[in-house]
C-alpha positions in Angstrom: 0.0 0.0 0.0 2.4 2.5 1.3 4.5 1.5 -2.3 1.4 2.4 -4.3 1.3 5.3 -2.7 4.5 6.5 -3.5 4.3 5.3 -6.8 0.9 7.7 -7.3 2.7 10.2 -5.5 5.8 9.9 -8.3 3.7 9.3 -11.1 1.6 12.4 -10.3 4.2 14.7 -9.9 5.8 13.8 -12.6 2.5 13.8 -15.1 2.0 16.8 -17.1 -0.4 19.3 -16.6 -3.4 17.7 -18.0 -2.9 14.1 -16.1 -2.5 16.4 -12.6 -5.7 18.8 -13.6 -7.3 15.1 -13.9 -6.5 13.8 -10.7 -7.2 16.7 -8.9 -10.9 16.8 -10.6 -10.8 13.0 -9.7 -10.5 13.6 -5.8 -12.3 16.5 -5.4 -15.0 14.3 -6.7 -14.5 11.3 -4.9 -15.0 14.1 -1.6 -18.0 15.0 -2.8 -19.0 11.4 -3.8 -18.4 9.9 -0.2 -19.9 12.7 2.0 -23.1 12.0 -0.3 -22.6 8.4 0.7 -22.2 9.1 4.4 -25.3 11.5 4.1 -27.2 8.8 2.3 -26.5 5.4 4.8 -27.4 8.0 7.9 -31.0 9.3 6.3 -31.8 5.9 5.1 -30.7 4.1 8.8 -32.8 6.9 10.2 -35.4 6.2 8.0 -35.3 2.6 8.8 -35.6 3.0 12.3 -38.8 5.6 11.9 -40.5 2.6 10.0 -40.0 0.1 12.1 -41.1 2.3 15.5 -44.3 3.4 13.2 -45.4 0.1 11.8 -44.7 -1.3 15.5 -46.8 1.4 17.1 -49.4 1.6 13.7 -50.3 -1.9 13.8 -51.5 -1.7 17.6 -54.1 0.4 16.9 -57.5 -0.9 16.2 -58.7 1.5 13.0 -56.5 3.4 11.3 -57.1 6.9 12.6 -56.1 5.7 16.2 -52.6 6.6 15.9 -53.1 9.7 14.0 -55.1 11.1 16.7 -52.6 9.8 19.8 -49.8 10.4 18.2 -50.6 13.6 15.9 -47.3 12.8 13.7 -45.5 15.9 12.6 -42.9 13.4 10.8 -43.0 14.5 7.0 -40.7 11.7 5.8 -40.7 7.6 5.7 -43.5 5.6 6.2 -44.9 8.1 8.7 -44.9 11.1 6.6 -46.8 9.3 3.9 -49.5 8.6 6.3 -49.7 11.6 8.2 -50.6 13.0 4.3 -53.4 10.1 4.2 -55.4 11.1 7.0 -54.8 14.2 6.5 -56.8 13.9 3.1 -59.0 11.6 4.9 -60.3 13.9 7.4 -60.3 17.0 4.5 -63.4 14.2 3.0 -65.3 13.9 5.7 -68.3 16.3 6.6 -67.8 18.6 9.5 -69.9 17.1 12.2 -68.4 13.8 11.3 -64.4 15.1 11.8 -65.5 16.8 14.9 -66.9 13.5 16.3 -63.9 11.3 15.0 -61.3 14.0 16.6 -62.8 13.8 19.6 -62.5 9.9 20.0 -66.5 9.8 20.0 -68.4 7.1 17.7 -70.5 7.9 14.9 -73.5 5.1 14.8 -75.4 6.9 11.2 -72.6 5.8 9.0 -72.2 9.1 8.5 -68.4 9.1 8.2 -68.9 7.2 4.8 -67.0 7.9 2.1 -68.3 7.6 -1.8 -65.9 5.7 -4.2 -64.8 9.1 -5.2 -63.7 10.2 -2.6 -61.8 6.9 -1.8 -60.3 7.3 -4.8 -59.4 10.9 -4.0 -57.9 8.9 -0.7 -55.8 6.4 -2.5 -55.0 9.2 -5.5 -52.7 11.3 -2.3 -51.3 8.6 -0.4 -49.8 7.3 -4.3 -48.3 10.8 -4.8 -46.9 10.9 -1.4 -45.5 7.1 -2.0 -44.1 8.9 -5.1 -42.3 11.7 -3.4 -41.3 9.7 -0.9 -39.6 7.4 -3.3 -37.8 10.8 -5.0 -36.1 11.7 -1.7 -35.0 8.3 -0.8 -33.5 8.2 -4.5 -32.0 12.4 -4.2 -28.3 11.6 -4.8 -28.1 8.6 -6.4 -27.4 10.4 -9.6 -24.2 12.2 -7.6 -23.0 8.8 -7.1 -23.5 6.9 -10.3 -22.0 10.0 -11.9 -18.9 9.8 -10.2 -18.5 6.0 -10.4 -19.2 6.6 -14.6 -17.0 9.8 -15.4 -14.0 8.9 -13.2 -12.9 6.1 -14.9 -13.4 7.7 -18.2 -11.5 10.9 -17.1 -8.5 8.4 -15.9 -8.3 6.9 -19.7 -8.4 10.1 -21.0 -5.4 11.2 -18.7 -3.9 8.2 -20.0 -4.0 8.6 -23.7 -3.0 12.1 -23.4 0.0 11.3 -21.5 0.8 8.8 -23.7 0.6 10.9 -26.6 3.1 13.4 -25.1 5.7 10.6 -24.5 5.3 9.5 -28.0 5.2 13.0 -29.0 9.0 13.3 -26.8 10.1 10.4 -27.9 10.0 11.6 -31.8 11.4 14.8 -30.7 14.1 13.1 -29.2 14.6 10.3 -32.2 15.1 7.6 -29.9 12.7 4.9 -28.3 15.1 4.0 -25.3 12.9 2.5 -22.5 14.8 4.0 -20.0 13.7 7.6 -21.3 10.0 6.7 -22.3 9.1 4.5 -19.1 8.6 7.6 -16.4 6.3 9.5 -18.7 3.9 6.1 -19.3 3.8 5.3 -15.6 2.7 9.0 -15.4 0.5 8.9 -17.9 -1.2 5.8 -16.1 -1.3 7.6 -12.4 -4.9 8.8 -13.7 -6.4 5.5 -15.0 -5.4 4.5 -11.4 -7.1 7.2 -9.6 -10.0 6.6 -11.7 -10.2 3.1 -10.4 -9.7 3.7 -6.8 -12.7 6.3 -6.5 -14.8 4.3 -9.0 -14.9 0.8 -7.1 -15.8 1.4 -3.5 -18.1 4.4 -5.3 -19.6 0.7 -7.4 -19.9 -1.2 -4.1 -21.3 1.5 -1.8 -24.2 2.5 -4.8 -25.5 -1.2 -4.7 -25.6 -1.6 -1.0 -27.5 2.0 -0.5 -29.5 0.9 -3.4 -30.7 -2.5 -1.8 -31.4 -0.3 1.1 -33.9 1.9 -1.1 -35.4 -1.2 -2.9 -36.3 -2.3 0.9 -37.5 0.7 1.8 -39.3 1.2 -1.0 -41.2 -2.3 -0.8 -42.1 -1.6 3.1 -43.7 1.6 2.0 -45.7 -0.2 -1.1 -47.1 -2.9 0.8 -47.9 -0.1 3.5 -49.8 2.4 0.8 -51.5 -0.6 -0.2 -52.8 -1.8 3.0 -53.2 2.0 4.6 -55.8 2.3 1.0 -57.6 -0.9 1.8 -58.3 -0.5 5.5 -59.7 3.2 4.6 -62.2 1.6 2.3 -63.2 -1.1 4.4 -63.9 1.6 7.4 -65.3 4.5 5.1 -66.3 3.6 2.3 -70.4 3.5 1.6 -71.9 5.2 -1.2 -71.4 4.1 -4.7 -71.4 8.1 -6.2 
């Protein structure tokens, strides 16, 4: 390691001013490429550990308004967020007397907290647009990532083919191809092809384990959207307008 290193170190200081204008770009974005990363794992462990508190705490209840009223979430992300925004729309449907009833933990025997098809569908129609915007946030940065992983690589071989250029380029000027005078300005020349590959692999295998992460995440909240829709229609849903 500490060989490679100095090697880098050599073949950097030695590269022309292309090759170090290359690695420098290269670093700077690996920086930016792993605080994303960092910033990523900690909202999605976050994230994960809101889910699992809600679902523990959600599936306790015994209708699905009973946490929104015990708990009155002011979470706006995860699993919660989404259905905070659900009963919020919810309780927007329903007529006045009915919410006034429902908020203050009393029974309603007319059925008159029934909702029409519609307005089930109106239900389902905000808890799929917060699902959506939920899935955009867990997914903000990804494109940082894969960007780096992509262009650093391709920056390194372009490092490399211009370096290699010049030493053919010297090496005509000079009208000899001695190894000995050709060798220090190839190992240059590769010092960015190198860099390229160190920022892009651990950039590949931190990508697939946050995005296995997201897929998770992702599925917990579907199935949740899913049944969150389906116990609303069961409880409120009557007319057929």
């Amino acid at each position: 390691m500490i060989m490679l290193a100095n090697s880098l170190v050599e073949g950097f200081l030695g590269s022309n001013f292309m090759g170090r204008a290359i690695v420098i770009i290269q670093l700077a974005a690996s920086v930016v490429m792993f605080a994303v990363v960092i910033g990523k794992a900690r909202a999605l462990a976050a994230t994960g550990i809101s889910t699992r508190r809600f679902v523990r705490d959600f599936s306790a209840g015994s209708d699905v308004l009973e946490y929104y009223f015990k708990r009155r979430p002011s979470i706006t992300f995860g699993m919660e967020g989404l259905y905070k925004e659900t009963c919020e729309r919810l309780l927007k449907l329903l007529n006045p007397d009915v919410r006034s009833l429902l908020v203050g933990h009393k029974t309603d025997g007319n059925g008159a907290a029934a909702l029409t098809k519609r307005e089930i569908e109106l239900v389902r129609g905000t808890c799929e647009h917060a699902l959506d915007e939920e899935i955009i946030r867990l997914e903000k940065g990804m494109s940082v990532i894969a960007t780096v992983v992509m262009l650093s690589p391709m920056l390194g071989l372009l490092g490399t083919v211009w370096g290699v250029l010049d030493a053919f380029a010297e090496m005509g000027t000079a009208g000899s191809a001695n190894l000995a005078t050709i060798a220090p300005s190839i190992s240059a020349a590769l010092v960015t092809t190198v860099v390229g590959l160190l920022v892009a692999i651990p950039g590949v295998i931190a990508s697939q384990r946050i995005n296995a992460s997201i897929r998770d995440l992702t599925s917990d909240m579907e199935g949740f959207a899913d049944e969150l829709t389906g116990r609303i229609a069961c409880e409120f849903q009557g007319g057929e307008a």
